[in-house]
C-alpha positions as CSV (number, residue, x, y, z in Angstrom):
1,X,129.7,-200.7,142.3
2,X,129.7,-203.5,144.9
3,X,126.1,-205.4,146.0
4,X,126.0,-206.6,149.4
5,X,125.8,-210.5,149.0
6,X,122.1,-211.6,148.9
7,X,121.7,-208.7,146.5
8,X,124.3,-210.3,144.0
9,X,123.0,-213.4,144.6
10,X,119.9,-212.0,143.1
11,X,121.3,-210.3,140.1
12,X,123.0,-213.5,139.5
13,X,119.7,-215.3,139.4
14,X,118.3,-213.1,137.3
15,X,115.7,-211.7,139.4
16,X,116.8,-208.4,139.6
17,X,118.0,-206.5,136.6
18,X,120.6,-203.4,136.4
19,X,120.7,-200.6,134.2
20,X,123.6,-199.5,132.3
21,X,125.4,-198.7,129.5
22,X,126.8,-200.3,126.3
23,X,130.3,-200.3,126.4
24,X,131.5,-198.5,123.5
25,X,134.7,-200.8,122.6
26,X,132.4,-203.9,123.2
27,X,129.2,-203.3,120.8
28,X,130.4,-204.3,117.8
29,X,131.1,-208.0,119.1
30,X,128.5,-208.5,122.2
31,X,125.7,-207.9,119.8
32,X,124.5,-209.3,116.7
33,X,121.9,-207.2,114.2
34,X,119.0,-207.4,114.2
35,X,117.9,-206.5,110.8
36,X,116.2,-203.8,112.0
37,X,117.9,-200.3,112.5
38,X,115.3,-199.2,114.8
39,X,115.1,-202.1,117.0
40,X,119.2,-202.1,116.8
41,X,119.2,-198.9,118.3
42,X,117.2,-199.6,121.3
43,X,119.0,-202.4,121.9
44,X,122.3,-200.8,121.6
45,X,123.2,-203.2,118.9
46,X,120.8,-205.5,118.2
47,X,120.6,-209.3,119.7
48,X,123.1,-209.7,122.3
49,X,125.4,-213.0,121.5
50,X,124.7,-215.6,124.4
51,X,121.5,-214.8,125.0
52,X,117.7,-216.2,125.5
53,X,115.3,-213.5,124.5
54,X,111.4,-213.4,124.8
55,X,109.0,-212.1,122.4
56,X,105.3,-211.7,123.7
57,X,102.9,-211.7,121.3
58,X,99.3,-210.5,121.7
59,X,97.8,-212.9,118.9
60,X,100.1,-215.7,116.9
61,X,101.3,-214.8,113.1
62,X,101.5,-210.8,113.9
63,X,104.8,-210.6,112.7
64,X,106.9,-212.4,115.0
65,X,108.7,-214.4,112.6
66,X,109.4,-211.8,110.1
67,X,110.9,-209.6,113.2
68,X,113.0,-212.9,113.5
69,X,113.7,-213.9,109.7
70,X,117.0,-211.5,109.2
71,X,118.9,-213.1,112.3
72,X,117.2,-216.7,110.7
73,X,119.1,-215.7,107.7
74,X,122.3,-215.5,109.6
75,X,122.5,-219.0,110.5
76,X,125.5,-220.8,109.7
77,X,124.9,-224.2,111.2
78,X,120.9,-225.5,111.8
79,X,117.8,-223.2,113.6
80,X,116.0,-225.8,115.9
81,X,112.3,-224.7,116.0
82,X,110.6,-226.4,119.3
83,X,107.0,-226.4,119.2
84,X,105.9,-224.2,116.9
85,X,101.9,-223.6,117.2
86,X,101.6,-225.0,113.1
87,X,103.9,-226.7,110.9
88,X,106.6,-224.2,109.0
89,X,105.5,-222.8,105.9
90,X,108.2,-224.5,103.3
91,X,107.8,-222.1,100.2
92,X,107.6,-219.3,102.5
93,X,110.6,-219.9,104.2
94,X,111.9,-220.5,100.6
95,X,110.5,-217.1,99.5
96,X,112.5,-215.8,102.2
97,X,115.6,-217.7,100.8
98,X,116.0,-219.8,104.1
99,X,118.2,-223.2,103.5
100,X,115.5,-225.7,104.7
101,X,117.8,-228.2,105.5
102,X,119.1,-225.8,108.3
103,X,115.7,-225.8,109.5
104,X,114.4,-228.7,112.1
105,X,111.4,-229.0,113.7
106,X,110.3,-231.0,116.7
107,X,107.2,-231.0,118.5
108,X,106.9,-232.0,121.7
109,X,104.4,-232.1,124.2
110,X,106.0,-232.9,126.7
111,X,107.0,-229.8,128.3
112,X,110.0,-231.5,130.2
113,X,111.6,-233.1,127.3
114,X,110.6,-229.9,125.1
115,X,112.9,-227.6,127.7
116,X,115.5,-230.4,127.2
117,X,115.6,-230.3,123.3
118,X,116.2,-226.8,123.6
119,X,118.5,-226.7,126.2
120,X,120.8,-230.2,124.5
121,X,120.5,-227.7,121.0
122,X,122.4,-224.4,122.5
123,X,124.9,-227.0,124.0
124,X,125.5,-228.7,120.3
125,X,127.9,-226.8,117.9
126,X,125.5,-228.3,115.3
127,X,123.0,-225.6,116.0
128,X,123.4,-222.1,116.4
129,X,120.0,-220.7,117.2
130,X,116.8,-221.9,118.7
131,X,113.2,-221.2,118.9
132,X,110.7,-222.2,120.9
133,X,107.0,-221.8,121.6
134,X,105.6,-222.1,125.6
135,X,102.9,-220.3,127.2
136,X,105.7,-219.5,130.0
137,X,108.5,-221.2,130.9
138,X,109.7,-221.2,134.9
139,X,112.3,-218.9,136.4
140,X,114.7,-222.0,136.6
141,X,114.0,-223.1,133.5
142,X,115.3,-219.7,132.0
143,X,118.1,-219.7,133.8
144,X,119.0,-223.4,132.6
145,X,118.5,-221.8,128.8
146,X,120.4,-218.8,129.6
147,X,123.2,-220.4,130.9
148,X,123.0,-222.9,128.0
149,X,123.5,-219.9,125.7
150,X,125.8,-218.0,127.0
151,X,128.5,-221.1,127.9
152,X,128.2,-221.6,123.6
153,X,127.5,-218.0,122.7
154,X,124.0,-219.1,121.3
155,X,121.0,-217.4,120.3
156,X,117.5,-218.7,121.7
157,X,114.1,-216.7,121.3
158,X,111.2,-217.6,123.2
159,X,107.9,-217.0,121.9
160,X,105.3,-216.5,124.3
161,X,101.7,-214.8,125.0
162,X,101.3,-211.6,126.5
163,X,101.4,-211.6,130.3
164,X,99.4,-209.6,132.6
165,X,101.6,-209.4,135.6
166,X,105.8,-208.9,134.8
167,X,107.4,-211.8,136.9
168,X,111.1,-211.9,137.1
169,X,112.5,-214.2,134.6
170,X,116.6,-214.1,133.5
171,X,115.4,-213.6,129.6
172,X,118.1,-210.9,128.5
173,X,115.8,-209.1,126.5
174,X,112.0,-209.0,126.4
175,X,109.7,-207.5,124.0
176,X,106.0,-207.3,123.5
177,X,104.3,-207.4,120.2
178,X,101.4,-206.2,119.0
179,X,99.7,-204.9,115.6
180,X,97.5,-201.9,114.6
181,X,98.7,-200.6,111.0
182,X,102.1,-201.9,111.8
183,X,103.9,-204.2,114.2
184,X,104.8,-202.3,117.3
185,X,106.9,-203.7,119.4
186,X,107.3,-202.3,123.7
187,X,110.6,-203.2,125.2
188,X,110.1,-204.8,128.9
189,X,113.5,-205.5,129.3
190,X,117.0,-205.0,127.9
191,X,120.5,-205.2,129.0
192,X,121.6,-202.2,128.7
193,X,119.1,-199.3,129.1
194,X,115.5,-199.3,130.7
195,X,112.2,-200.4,129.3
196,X,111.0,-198.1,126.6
197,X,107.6,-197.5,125.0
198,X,106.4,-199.2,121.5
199,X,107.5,-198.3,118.7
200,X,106.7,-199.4,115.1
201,X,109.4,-201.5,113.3
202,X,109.3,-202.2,109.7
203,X,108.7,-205.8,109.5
204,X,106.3,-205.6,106.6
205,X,108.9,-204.8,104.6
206,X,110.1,-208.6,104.5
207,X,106.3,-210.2,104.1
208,X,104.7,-210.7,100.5
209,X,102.5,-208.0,99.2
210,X,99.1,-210.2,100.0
211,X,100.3,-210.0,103.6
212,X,101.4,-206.6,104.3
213,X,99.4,-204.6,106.7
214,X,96.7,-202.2,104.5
């Protein structure tokens, strides 16, 4: 379908999203999994390769990380953690059997030069996924990210709190997280498909038995 001009422009920018399909012959190598069948489903695959995805959380530690640890297993090169709000757990990323020397932290207040860590980390072949903790990064400074990851085919997650109002940001996928029994996770935003409601997802699954959900 063709977009008059400005409207392109916008879809471009990321400020206006379009709803569509998977393509059936293209799934298997646009997306990587998740971990998760159910969240792979309502993705339509699972993370899509070359992208920067937000995860809202209502309250820190709710199972943001565990949602994250089977893709953080998958990483081949190093997983660049920017800002995390408290220091890596080392025997519990070993518990998880994570290499720690794959795993590099750098805090930064700065929220300039934190941006540009990120961003200089999805342009390096020496890292292949990237992390980072802000209380909400700027429409351009998505964009910069997203093109970052897409030009090297990178994976970047953006952990952030919940927001009240929805402004248009060029994450490809967004999700709010929140816990009652389980982790339920609402997805804002996806590439292919519309929002959908929350849903639990099994995260618990992956956490030691002292801190599963009773």
């Amino acid at each position: 379908m063709a977009y008059p001009a400005q409207v392109e422009a916008l879809v471009q920018k990321g400020w206006l999203w379009q709803g569509q399909e998977v393509p059936a012959n293209k799934a298997e190598q646009q997306f990587l999994s998740s971990g998760w069948a159910e969240l792979d489903t309502r993705l339509g695959g699972g993370w899509l390769r070359g992208s920067v995805n937000e995860l809202q959380v209502r309250q820190p530690f709710i199972g943001e990380l565990a949602l994250l640890l089977p893709v953080l297993s998958q990483a081949t090169t190093t997983a660049l953690w920017v800002n995390p709000p408290v220091q890596p757990y080392a025997p519990g990323l070993c518990y998880q059997k994570l290499t720690l020397s794959r795993h590099v932290v750098v805090h930064e207040a700065d929220d300039k030069l934190a941006l540009w860590t990120a961003e200089q980390a999805l342009h390096s072949d020496a890292v292949n996924i990237v992390l980072m903790w802000h209380a909400g990064l700027s429409a351009t400074a998505v964009r910069r990210l997203q093109q970052a990851a897409e030009t090297k085919q990178k994976l970047a997650f953006v952990i952030t709190p919940w927001q009240q109002q929805e402004e248009a940001r060029a994450y490809v996928t967004r999700l709010q997280l929140e816990r009652s029994d389980s982790l339920a996770v609402r997805i804002l935003k996806r590439r292919f498909g519309w929002p959908l409601p929350p849903f639990p997802c099994g995260v618990d699954a992956r956490l030691p038995r002292r801190r599963r959900a009773l």
